[in-house]
C-alpha positions in Angstrom: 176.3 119.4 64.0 175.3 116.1 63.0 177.3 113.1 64.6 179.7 110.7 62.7 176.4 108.7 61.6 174.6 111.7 60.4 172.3 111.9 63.6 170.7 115.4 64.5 172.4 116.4 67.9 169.5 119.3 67.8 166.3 119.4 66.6 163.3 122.2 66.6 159.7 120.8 66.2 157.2 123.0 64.9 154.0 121.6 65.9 155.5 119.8 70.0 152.2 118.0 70.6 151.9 116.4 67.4 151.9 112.3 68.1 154.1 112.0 64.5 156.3 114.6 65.6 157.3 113.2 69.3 157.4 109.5 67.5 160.3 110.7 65.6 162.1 112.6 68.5 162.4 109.9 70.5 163.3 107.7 67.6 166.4 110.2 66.8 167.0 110.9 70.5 170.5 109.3 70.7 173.6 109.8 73.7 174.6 112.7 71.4 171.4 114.5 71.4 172.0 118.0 72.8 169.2 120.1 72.8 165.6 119.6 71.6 163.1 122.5 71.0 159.0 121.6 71.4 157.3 124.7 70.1 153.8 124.9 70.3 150.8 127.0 71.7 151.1 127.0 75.8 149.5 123.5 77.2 149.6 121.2 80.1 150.2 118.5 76.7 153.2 120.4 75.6 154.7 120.2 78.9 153.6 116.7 79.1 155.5 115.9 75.8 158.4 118.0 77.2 158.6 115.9 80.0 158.1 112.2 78.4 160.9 113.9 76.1 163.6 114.4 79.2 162.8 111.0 80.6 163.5 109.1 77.5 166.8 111.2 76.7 167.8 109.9 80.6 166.7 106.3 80.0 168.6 106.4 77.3 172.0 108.4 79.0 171.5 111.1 76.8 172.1 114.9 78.3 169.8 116.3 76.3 167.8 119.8 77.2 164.2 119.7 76.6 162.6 123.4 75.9 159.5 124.4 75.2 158.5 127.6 73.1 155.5 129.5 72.1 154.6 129.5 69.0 151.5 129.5 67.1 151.2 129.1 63.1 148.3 131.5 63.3 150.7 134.5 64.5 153.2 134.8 61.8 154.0 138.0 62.7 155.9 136.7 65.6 157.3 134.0 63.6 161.0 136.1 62.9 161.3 136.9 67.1 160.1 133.3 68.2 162.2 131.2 66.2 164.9 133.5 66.2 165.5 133.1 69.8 166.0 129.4 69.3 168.4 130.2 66.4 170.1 132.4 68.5 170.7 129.6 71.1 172.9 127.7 68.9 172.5 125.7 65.4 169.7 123.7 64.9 170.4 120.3 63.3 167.1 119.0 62.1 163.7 121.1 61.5 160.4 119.0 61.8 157.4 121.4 60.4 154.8 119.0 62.1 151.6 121.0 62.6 148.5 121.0 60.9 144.7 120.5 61.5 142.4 118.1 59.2 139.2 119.9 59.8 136.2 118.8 59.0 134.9 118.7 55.5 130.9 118.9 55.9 131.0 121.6 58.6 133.9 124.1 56.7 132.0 123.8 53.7 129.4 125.3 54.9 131.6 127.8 57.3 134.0 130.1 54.9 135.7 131.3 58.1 137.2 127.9 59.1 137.6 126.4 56.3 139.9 129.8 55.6 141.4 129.6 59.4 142.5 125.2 58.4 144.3 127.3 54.7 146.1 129.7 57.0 147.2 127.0 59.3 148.4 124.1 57.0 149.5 126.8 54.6 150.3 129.8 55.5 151.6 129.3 58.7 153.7 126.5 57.5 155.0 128.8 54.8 156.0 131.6 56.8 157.6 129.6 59.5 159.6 127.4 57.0 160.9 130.4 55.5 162.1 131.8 58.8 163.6 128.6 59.4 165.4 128.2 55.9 167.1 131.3 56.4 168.9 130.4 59.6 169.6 127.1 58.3 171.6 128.6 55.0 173.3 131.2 57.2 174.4 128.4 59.3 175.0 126.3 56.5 173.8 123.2 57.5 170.8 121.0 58.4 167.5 119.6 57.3 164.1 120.9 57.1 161.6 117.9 57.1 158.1 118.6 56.1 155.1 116.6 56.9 152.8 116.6 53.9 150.0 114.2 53.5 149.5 111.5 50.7 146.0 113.7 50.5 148.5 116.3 48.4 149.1 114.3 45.3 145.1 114.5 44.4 142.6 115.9 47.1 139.6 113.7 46.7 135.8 115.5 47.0 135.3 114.2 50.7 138.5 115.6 51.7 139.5 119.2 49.2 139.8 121.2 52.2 142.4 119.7 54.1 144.1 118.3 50.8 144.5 121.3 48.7 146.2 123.2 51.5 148.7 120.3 51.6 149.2 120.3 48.4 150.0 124.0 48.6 152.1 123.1 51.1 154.0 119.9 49.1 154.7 122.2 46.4 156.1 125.0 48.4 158.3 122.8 50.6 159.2 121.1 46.8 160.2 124.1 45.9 162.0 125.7 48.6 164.2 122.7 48.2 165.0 123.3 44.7 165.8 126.8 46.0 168.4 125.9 48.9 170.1 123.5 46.6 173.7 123.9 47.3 174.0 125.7 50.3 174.0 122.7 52.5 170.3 122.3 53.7 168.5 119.9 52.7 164.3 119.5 52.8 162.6 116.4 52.8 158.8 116.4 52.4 157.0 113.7 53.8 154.0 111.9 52.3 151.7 109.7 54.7 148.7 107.8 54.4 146.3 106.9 56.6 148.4 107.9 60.3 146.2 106.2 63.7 146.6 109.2 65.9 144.5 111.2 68.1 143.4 113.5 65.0 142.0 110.7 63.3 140.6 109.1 66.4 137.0 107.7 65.5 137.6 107.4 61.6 137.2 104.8 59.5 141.1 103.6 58.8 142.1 104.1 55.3 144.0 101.0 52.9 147.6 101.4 54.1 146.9 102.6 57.2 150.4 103.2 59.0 151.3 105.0 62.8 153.9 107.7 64.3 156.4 105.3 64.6 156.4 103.8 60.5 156.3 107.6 60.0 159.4 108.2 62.3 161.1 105.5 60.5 160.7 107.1 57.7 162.1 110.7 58.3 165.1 109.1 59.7 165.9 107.4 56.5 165.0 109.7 54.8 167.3 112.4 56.7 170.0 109.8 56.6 170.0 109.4 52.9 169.0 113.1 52.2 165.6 112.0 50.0 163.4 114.9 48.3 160.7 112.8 49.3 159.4 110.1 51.3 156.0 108.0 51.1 154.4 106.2 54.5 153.9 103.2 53.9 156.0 103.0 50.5 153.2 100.9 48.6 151.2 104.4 48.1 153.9 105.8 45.8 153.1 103.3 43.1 149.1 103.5 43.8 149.1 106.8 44.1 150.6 107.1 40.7 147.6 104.9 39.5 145.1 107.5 40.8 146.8 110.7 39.5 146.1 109.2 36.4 142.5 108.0 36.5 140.3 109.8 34.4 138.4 112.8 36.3 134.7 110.9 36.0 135.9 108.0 37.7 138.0 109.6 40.2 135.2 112.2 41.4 132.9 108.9 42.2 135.7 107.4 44.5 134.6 106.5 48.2 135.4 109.1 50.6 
């Protein structure tokens, strides 16, 4: 259960390499942190991150447990078993759906096969898991489920559909499932960042508003703490954002990429 201050004493992240993801474990990591779960597909950088994970929680005099699990957003046939088993260990405070690819726009154009393999991961794979985690949250009747979106959701732009529209799928569905688990104690929180300087981005050309894993950590702590429906990264691109849902489609469609 969450502390006295609303702090996760356990958290599951879906996605255990992502930068965002770390960034806001070790900004919840606290001396009540129990347990932390790091699932991810089998790597030396997963058991990197587990590591850097365990010698935070003892700079910090935490006794936290750091495990690592294999999972893969691409197998959701094993979703039920894999994250069962971590259910099964106990309850699971906080949820952080962190995974995702961004593709490339040019090359899965042209390429129906990946540009179909980045829908199943963003989307479907983010789907099926969240849904195997919303369960065992409302039978345990507690916790949070935070979803990282992508400001790219509210209106995917021409150089960018791909990735966008499967995080907008994904925005809606994690909207939704909210509405859903209204009531029964768990509580969702979809997150909305701009521009993030990670490895995934390394090379591009920043966008306006341009923020990093630890603003985004930030963030999802707030936001857990106050129990938002949704969060924006920086907070300037709700209100622009806004401007550009509204701009007529002519002038929109001839927006730099």
């Amino acid at each position: 259960m969450k502390d006295a201050f609303g702090t996760p004493q356990s958290l599951l992240v879906l996605g255990g390499t992502s930068e965002i993801a770390l960034a806001t474990v070790r900004r919840l990591l606290t001396r009540r942190t129990r347990t932390v779960w790091l699932a991810g597909r089998p790597s030396p950088r997963l058991d990197e991150a587990a590591e850097q994970l365990r010698a935070r929680a003892a700079e910090q005099g935490a006794e936290a447990r750091v495990h690592t699990v294999p999972f893969d957003a691409l197998a959701p046939d094993d979703h039920e078993e894999v994250l069962g088993k971590v259910f099964a260990e106990g309850d699971i405070d906080l949820v952080l759906l962190a995974f995702g690819v961004l593709g490339d726009q040019q090359r899965d154009e042209a390429d129906p096969r990946a540009a179909e393999r980045l829908a199943r991961t963003n989307y479907a794979g983010a789907v099926s898991s969240s849904l195997v985690c919303a369960r065992a949250l409302r039978t345990q009747g507690h916790g949070s489920l935070v979803v990282l979106s992508s400001v790219a959701a509210e209106r995917p732009r021409r150089a960018n559909f791909l990735y966008g529209s499967s995080k907008a799928g994904l925005d809606a569905f994690a909207h939704g499932l909210g509405d859903a688990l209204h009531g029964t104690g768990v509580h969702v929180l979809v997150v909305r960042p701009g521009f993030v300087a990670t490895r995934m981005t390394e090379g591009m050309e920043p966008a306006p508003f341009a923020t990093t894993p630890e603003a985004v950590a930030e963030a999802v702590a707030h936001g857990v703490r106050r129990r938002a429906r949704t969060v924006w990264v920086p907070g300037v691109l709700r209100p622009v954002m806004s401007v550009l849902r509204h701009l007529p489609h002519a002038v929109f469609r001839r927006l730099p990429g």
